[in-house]
C-alpha positions as CSV (number, residue, x, y, z in Angstrom):
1,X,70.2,18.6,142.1
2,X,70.1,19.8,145.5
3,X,72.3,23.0,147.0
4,X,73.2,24.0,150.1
5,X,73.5,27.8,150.9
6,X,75.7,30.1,153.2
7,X,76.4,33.7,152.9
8,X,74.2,33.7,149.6
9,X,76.9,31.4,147.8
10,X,75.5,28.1,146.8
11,X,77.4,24.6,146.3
12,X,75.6,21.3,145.1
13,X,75.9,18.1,146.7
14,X,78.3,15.6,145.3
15,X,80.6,12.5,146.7
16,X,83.6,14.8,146.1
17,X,84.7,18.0,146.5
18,X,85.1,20.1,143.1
19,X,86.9,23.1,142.8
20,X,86.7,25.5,139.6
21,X,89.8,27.4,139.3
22,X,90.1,31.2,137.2
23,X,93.4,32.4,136.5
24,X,93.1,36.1,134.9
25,X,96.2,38.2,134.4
26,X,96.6,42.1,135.8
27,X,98.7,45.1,134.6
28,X,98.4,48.5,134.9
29,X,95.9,49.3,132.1
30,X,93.3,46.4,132.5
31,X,92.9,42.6,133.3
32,X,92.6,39.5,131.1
33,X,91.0,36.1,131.7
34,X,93.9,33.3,131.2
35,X,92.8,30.1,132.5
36,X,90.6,27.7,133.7
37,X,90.6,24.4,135.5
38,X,88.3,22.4,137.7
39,X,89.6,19.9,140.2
40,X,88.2,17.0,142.0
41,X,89.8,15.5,145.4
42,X,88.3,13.4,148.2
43,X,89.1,16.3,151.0
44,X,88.2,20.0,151.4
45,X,91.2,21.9,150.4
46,X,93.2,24.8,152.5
47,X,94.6,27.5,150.7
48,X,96.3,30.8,151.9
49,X,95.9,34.4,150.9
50,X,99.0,34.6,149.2
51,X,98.1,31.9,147.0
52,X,95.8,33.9,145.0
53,X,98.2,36.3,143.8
54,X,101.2,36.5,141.6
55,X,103.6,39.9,141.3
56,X,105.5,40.0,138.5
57,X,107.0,43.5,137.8
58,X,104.8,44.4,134.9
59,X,101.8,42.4,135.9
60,X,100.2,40.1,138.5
61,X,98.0,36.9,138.5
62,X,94.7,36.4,140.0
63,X,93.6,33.1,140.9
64,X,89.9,32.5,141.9
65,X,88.8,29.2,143.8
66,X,85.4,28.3,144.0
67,X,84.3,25.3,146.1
68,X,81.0,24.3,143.5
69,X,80.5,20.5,145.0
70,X,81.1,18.7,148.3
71,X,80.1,15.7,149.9
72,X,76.2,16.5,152.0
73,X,77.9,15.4,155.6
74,X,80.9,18.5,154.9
75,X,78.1,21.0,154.1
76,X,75.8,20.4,157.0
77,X,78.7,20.4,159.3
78,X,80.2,23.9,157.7
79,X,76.9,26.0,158.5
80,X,75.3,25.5,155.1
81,X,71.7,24.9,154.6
82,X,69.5,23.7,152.3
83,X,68.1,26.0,149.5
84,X,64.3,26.1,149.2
């Protein structure tokens, strides 16, 4: 499989882009993972800062998106290169 690089993150080369999705949970005294998902879609997705986080009163929600997959063309185009 070949990856492309940038800022020392790596993402592999696939038709689609492929997001996996952490959702841990936050209170006071600690943190707990919750959830996870992984999502497939035929364009990059745009999320927002607030996005990632959740404030309940006693605890808040984490959500962590990582692009692992997109399409060669996207990468070259977004300043990654290829790993040796």
């Amino acid at each position: 499989m070949k990856a492309y690089v940038k800022n020392g993150i790596a993402v592999g080369v696939h038709d689609k882009f492929i997001y996996h999705v952490e959702i841990w949970v936050a209170w006071k005294n600690g943190i707990a993972f919750q959830n996870e998902k992984w999502y497939a879609c035929d364009h990059p997705l745009k999320f927002k800062k607030k996005d990632n986080l959740l404030k309940r009163k006693k605890y808040k929600l984490l959500r962590f998106i990582n692009l692992e997959f997109a399409p060669r063309s996207y990468l070259e185009a977004n300043g990654y290169h290829e790993d040796e």
